[in-house]
N, C-alpha and C positions, 0 to 999 in steps of 0.2 A: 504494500500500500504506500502511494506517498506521502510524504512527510511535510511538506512543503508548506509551511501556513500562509492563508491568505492576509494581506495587509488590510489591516484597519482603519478608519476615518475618523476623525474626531468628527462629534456632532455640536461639542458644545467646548465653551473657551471662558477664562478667566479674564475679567477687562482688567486694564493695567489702572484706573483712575479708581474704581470704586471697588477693586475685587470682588466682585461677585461672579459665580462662574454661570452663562448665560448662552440660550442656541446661536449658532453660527448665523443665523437672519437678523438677528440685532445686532450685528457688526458691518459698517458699511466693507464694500469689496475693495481688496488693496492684491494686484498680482504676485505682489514680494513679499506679502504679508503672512506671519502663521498660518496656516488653513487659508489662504486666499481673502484674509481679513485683515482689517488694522488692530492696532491695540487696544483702542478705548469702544466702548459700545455707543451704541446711537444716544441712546440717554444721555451720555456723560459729553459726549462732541456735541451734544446740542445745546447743553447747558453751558459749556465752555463760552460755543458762540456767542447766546444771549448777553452771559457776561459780558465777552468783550463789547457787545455790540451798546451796551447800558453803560457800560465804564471807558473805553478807547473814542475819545472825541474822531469823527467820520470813519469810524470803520465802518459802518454800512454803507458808506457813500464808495468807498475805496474798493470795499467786496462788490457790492455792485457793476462798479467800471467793468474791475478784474473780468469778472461773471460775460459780461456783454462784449469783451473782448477777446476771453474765448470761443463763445459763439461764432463770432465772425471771424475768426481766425480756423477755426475745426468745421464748418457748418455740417458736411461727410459725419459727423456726432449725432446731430442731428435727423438728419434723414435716413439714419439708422431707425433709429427711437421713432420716430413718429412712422416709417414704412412696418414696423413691428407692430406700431398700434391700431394701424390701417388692416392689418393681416389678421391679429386679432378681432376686431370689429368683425370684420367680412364674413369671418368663422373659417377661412381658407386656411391650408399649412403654413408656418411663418419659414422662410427659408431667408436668411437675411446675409448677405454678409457688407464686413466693415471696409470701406475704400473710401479715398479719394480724392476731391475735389480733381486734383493732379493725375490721378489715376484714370478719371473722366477724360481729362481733356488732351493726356499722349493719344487718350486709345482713337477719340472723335473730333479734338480741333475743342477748341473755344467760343466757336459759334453755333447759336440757333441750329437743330439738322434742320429745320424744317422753312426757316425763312432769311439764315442765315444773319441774324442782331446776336444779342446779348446774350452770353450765358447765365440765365436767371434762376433756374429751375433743372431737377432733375426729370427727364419723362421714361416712365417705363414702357416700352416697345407691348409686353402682354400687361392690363394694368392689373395692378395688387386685387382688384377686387372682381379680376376675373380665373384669380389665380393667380397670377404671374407673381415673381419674385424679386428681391431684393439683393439682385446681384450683378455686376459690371457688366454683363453679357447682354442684360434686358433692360439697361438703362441708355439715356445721350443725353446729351446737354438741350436745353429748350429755354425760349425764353417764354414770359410769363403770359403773354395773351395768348401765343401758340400751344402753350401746353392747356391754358384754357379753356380754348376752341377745339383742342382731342379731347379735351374729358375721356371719358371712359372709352372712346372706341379703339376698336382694334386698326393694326397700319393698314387694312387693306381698303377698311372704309373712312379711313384717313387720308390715302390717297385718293377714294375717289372724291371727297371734302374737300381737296385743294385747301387745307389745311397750310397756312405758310403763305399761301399768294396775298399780296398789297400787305403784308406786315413785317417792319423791323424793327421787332420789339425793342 
């Protein structure tokens, strides 16, 4: 017979601020972290915050900026998370994966496919809520009235839509 034991998981972890040992879901995710978590539990990161945000004159104003300057610097963060919450909604499979901005635009150009303006927006080729997926394959750059004007339809009655003609977005 073999011997061989299987490896274990931790389910639950000791926060480093309040000691208390607590499930792995009350620790926000950290990839370098014990278990894929940080040290301190949500409770205690969140009280921390308050604190500083009641006692550190503009730290909300400075976390804020921070907050809004990653956004636009990661938007690909984004359109992860909300393509996952569309997938959900729909009740379809979530197949998502993480790319981009940069990734987008070696594979298609920096322009509109469809009217050739501004890269505004991501459009899915099959859309999420006909199934399609969340991945570099099913995605191009679009700008914002065009991707409008496809709503939900698929490329082929996109093409015949002349979807893209008199607009640069």
């Amino acid at each position: 017979m073999n011997n061989v034991s299987q490896p274990t998981f931790a389910t639950h972890k000791a926060c480093s601020k309040c000691g208390e040992t607590k499930p792995l879901e009350s620790y926000h995710r950290q990839k370098l972290g014990l278990y894929g978590r940080i040290a301190s539990c949500k409770e205690c990161v969140s009280e921390h915050q308050r604190h500083r945000r009641l006692t550190e004159p503009g730290y909300a104003e400075r976390e804020s900026k921070r907050a809004r300057a990653h956004q636009v610097e990661n938007p690909h963060l984004q359109w992860r998370v909300f393509a996952v919450r569309r997938m959900e909604r729909y009740g379809v499979p979530v197949v998502a994966d993480l790319f981009t901005k940069a990734d987008v635009v070696s594979r298609y150009g920096d322009a509109c496919a469809y009217c050739g303006g501004e890269f505004q927006e991501l459009d899915h080729f099959i859309p999420l809520k006909a199934g399609g997926t969340h991945v570099l394959s099913n995605v191009w750059p679009s700008c914002t009235p065009c991707n409008r004007t496809k709503g939900k339809l698929d490329l082929e009655t996109v093409a015949l839509a002349k979807v893209g003609d008199g607009c640069r977005g």
